[in-house]
One Martini backbone bead per residue (centre of mass of N, CA, C, O) as a GRO file, in nm:
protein
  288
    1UNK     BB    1  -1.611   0.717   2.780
    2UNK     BB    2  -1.372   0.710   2.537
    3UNK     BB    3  -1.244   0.502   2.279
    4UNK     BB    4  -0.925   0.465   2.070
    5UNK     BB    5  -0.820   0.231   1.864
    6UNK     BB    6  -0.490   0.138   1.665
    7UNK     BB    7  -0.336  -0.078   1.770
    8UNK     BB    8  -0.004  -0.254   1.655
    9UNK     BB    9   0.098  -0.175   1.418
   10UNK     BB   10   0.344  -0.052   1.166
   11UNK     BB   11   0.152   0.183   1.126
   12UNK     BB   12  -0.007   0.519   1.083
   13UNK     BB   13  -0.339   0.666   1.222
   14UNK     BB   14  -0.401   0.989   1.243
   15UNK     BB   15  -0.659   1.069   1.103
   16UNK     BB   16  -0.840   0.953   1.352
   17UNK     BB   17  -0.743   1.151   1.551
   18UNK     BB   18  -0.830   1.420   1.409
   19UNK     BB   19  -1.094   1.397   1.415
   20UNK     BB   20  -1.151   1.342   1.721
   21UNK     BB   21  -1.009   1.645   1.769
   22UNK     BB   22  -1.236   1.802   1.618
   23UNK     BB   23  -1.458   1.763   1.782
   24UNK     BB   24  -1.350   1.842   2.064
   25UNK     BB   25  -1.302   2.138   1.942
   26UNK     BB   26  -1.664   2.158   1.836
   27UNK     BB   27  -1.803   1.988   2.133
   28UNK     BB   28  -1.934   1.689   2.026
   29UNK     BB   29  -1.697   1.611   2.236
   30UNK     BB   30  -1.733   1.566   2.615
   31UNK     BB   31  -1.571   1.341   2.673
   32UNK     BB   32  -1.334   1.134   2.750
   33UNK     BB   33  -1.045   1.052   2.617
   34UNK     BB   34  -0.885   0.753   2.500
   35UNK     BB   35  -0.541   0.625   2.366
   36UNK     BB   36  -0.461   0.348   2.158
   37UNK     BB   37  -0.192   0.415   1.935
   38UNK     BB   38   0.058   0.284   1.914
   39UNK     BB   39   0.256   0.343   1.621
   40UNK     BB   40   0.102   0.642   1.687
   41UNK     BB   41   0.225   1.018   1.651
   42UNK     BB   42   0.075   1.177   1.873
   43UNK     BB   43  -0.050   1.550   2.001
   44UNK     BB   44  -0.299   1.604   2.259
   45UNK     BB   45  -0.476   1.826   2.485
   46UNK     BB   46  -0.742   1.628   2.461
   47UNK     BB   47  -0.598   1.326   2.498
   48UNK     BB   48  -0.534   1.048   2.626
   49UNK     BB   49  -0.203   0.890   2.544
   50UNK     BB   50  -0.113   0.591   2.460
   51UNK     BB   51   0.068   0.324   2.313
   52UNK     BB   52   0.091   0.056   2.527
   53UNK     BB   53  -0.158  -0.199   2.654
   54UNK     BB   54  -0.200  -0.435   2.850
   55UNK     BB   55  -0.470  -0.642   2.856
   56UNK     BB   56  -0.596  -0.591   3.104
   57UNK     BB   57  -0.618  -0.297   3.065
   58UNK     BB   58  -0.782  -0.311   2.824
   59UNK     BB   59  -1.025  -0.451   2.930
   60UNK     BB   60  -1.082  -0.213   3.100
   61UNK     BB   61  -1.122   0.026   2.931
   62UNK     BB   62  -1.332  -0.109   2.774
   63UNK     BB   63  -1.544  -0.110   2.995
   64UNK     BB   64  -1.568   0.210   3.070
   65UNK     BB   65  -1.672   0.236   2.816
   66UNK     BB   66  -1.917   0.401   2.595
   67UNK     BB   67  -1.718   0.431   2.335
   68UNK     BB   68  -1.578   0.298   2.034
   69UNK     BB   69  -1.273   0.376   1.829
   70UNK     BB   70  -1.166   0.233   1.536
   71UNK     BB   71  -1.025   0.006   1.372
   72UNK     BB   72  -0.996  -0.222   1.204
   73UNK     BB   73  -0.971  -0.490   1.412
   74UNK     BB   74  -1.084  -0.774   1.477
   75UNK     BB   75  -1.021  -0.818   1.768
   76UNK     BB   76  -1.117  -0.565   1.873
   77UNK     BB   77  -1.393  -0.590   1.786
   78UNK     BB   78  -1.474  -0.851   1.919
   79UNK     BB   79  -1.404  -0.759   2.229
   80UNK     BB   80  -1.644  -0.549   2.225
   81UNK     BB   81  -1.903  -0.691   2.148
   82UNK     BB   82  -1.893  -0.894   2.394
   83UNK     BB   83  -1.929  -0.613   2.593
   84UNK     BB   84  -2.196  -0.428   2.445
   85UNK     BB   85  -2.035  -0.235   2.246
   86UNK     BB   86  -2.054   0.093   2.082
   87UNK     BB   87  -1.920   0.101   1.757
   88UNK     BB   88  -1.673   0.285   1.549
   89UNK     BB   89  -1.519   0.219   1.219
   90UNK     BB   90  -1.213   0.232   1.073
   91UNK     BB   91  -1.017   0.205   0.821
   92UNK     BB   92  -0.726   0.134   0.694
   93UNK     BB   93  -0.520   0.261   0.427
   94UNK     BB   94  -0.308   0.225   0.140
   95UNK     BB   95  -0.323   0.521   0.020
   96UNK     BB   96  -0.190   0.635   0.325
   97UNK     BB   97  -0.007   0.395   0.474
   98UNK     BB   98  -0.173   0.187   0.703
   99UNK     BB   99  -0.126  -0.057   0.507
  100UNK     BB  100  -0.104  -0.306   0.276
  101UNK     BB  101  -0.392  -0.294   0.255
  102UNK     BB  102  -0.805  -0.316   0.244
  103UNK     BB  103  -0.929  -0.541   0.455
  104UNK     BB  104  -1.090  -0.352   0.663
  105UNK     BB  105  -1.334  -0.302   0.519
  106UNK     BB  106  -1.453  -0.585   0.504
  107UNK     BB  107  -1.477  -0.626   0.824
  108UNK     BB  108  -1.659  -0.372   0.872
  109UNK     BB  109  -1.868  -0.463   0.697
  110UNK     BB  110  -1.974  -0.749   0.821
  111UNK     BB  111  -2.020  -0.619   1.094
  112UNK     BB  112  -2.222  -0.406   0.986
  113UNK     BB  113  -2.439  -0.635   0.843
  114UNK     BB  114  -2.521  -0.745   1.106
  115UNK     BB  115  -2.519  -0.502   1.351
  116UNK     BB  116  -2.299  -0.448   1.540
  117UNK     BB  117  -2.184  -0.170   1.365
  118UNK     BB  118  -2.048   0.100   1.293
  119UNK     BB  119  -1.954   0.294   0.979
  120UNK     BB  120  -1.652   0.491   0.882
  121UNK     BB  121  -1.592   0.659   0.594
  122UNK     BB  122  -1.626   0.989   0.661
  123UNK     BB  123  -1.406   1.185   0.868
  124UNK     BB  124  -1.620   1.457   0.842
  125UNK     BB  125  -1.871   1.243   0.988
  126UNK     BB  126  -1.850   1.187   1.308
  127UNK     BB  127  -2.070   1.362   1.422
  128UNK     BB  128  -2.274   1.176   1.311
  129UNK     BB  129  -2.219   0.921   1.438
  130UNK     BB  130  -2.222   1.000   1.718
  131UNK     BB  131  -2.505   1.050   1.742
  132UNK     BB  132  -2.629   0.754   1.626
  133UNK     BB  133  -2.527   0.580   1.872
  134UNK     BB  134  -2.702   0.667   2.086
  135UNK     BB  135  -2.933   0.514   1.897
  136UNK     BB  136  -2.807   0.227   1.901
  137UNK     BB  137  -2.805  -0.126   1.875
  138UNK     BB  138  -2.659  -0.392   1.924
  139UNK     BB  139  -2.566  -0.650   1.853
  140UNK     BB  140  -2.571  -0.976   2.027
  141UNK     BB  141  -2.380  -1.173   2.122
  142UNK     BB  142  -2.317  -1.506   2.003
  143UNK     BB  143  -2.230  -1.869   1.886
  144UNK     BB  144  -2.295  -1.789   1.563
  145UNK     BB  145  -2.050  -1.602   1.542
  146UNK     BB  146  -1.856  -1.809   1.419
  147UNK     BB  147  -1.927  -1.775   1.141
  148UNK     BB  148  -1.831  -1.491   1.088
  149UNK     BB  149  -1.562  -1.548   1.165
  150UNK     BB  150  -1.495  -1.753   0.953
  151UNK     BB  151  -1.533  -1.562   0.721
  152UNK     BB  152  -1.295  -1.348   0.812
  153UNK     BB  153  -1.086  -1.587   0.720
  154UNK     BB  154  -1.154  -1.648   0.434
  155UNK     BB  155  -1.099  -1.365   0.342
  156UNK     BB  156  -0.822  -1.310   0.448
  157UNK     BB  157  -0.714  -1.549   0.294
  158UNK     BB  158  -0.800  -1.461   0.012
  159UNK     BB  159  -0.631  -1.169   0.026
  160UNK     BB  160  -0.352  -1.347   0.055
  161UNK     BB  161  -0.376  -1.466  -0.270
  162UNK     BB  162  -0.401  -1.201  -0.423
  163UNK     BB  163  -0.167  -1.083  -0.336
  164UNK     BB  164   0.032  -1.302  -0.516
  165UNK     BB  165  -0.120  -1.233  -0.754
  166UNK     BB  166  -0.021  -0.906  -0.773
  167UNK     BB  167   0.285  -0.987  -0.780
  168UNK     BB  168   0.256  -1.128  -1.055
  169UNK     BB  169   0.089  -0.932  -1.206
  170UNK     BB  170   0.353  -0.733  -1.226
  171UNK     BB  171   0.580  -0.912  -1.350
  172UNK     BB  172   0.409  -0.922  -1.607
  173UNK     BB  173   0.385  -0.665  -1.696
  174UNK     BB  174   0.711  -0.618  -1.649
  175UNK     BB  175   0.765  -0.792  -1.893
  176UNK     BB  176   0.588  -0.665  -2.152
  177UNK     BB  177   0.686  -0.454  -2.118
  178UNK     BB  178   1.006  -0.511  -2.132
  179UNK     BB  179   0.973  -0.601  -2.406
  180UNK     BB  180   0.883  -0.337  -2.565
  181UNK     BB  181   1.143  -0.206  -2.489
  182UNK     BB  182   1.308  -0.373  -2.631
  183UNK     BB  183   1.197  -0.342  -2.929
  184UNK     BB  184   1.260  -0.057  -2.930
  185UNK     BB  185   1.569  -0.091  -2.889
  186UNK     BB  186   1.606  -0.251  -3.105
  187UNK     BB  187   1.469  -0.077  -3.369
  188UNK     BB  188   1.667   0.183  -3.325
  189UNK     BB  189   1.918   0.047  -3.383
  190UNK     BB  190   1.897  -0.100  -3.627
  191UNK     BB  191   1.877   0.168  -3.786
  192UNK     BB  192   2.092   0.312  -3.689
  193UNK     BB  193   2.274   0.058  -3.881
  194UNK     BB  194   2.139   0.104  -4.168
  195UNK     BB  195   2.272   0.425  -4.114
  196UNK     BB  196   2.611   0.367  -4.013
  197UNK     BB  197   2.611   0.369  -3.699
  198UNK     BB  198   2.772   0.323  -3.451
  199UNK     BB  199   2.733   0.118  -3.203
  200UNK     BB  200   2.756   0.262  -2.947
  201UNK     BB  201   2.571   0.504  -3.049
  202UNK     BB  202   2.340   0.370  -3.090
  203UNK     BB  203   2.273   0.263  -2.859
  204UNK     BB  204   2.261   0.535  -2.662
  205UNK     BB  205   1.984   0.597  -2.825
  206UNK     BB  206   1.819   0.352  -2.781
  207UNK     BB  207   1.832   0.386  -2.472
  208UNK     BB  208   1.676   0.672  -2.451
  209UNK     BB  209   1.418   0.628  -2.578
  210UNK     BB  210   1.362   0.337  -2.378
  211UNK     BB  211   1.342   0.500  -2.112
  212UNK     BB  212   1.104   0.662  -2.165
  213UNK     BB  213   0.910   0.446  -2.232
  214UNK     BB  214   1.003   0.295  -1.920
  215UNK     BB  215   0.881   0.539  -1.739
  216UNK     BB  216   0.555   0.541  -1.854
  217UNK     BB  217   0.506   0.227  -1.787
  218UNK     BB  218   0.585   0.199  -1.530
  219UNK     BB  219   0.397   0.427  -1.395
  220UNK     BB  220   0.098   0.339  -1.493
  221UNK     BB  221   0.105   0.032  -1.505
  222UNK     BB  222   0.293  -0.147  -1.283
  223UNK     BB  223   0.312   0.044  -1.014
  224UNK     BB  224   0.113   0.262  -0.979
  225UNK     BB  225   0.247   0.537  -0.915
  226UNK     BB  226   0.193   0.850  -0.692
  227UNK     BB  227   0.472   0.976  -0.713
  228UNK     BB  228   0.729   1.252  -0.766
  229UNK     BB  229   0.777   1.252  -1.138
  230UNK     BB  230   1.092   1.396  -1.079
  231UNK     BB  231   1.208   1.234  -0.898
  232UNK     BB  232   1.125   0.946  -1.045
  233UNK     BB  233   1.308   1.009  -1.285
  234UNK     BB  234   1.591   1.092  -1.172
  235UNK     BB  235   1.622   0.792  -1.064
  236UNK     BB  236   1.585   0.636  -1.313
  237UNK     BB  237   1.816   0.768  -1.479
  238UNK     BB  238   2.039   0.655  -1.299
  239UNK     BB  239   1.987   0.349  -1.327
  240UNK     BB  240   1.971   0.352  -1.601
  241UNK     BB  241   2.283   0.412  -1.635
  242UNK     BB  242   2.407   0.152  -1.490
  243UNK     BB  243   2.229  -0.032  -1.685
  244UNK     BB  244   2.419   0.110  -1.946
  245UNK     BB  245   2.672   0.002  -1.841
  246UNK     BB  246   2.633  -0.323  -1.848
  247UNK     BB  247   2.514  -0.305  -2.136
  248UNK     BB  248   2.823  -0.244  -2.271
  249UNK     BB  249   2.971  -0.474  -2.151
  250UNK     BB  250   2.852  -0.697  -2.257
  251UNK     BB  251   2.868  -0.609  -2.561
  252UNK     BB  252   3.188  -0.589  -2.573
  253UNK     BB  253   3.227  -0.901  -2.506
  254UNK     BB  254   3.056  -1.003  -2.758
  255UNK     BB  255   3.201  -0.848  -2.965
  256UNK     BB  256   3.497  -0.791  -2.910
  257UNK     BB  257   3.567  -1.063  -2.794
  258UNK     BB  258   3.416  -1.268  -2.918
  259UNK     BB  259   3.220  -1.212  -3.223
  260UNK     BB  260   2.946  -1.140  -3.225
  261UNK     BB  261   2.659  -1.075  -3.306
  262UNK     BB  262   2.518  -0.751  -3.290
  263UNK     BB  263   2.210  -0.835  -3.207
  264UNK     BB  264   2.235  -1.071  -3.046
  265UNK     BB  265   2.383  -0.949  -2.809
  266UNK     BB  266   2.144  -0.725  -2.763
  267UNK     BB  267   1.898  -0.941  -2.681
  268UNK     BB  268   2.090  -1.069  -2.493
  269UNK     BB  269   2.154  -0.859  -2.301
  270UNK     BB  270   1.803  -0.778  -2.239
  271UNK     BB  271   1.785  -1.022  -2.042
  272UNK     BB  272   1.956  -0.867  -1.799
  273UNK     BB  273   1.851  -0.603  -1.780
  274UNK     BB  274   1.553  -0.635  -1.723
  275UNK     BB  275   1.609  -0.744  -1.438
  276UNK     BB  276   1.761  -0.484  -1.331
  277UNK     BB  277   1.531  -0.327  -1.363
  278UNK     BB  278   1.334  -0.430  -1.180
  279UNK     BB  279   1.502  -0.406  -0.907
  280UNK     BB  280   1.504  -0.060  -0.937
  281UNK     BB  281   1.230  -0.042  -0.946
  282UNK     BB  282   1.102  -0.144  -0.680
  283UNK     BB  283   1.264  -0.062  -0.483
  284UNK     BB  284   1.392   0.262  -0.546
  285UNK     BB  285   1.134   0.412  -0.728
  286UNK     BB  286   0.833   0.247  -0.701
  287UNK     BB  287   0.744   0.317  -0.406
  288UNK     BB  288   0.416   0.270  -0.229
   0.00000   0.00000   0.00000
């Protein structure tokens, strides 16, 4: 029997399964296939597919398995391994939306470098792994691999560390472009008003300019998003019309209202909107 574990994440891990699906039907898994899928949602008439199962069921599993395949997931991984079975691992990466992180990579790096199992790189190639399987000698579990455990802790704290480190990086990314929008739409308003054109009129040309300008950057630099740039288009114009509402707002506050000067009054408001505007980039338009 073969063992697919996709473990308990809250994402889909299909990609998998399909994978495995394809082997089946091409003859190469001629053996009962059983998966553990948790929150992915597959049907094939390949398979018998589980949802979540009990610890002792999952160990009886485990024990009948002649192979498991699964995904980097240390305690799967571990649990295999103390049980002298021989294990085919896949990473679930975050540009397919499998995880938050790509951290399974090197957990599985760590355990196929020890010599524990195999990694599977190029899911088009299951069954060169499947065959090499055959002849595979896993490492034997022993007491030192407590060391390897440490690594794996080690590490995993320090890309959650990382992880920190890249939302801090993000903010300052766009905290710079957002600081050069700003320069662009106070430089358009400034000449705008050099040549005499009126506050609200200079306001509205230089908010244009610098839409494009923030969502050129906003697109490639800052969240490096790679969603449908006419659908994220057009919500970011809605947003920043929004934000462009609040920004007149102000404006008319501080200058009709209050009386102060055109330009200082344009830099106070540029420094609500670039914070509005970053909640509505984040959340709303540029979602990894």
């Amino acid at each position: 029997m073969i063992l697919v574990v996709l473990g308990t994440q809250d994402k889909e891990f299909p990609r998998l399964l399909e994978a495995v699906d394809r082997e089946i039907e091409k003859g190469t898994i001629k053996e009962k296939v059983v998966v553990q899928a948790g929150q992915t949602k597959y049907e094939s008439k390949n398979m018998e597919i589980l949802d979540l199962v009990s610890a002792p069921e999952f160990d009886k599993l485990l024990d009948k398995a002649d192979l498991i395949i699964t995904h980097g997931g240390a305690g799967t991984i571990l649990s295999a391994i103390k049980k002298g079975k021989k294990i085919i691992a896949a990473a679930r990466l975050k540009k397919y939306k499998e995880h938050h992180n790509d951290h399974q990579k090197q957990i599985i790096k760590e355990f196929a470098d020890q010599g524990y199992i195999l990694e599977l790189r190029d899911f088009n190639k299951l069954d060169k792994m499947i065959e090499k399987s055959k002849n595979f000698k896993p490492k034997k579990f022993e007491s030192n691999t407590n060391n390897m455990i440490k690594l794996l802790e080690n590490y995993i704290e320090d890309t959650n560390h990382k992880s920190w480190f890249n939302k801090g990086y993000e903010v300052l990314s766009y905290l710079f472009f957002g600081g050069c929008t700003t320069l662009v739409n106070l430089l358009v308003f400034w000449l705008l008003r050099l040549l005499k054109i009126g506050v609200y009129l200079s306001n509205g040309i230089a908010w244009v300019i610098a839409v494009l300008f923030a969502f050129i950057t906003n697109k490639l630099f800052v969240f490096e998003s790679k969603g449908k740039t006419l659908k994220q288009g057009v919500s970011f114009f809605i947003f920043r019309l929004i934000s462009l509402v609040i920004d007149m707002g102000i404006m008319y506050l501080l200058i009709d209202v209050l009386n102060w000067n055109d330009l200082l009054s344009k830099i106070i408001t540029n420094v609500f909107v670039i914070i509005i505007n970053f909640i509505f980039s984040k959340i709303f338009i540029f979602k990894k």
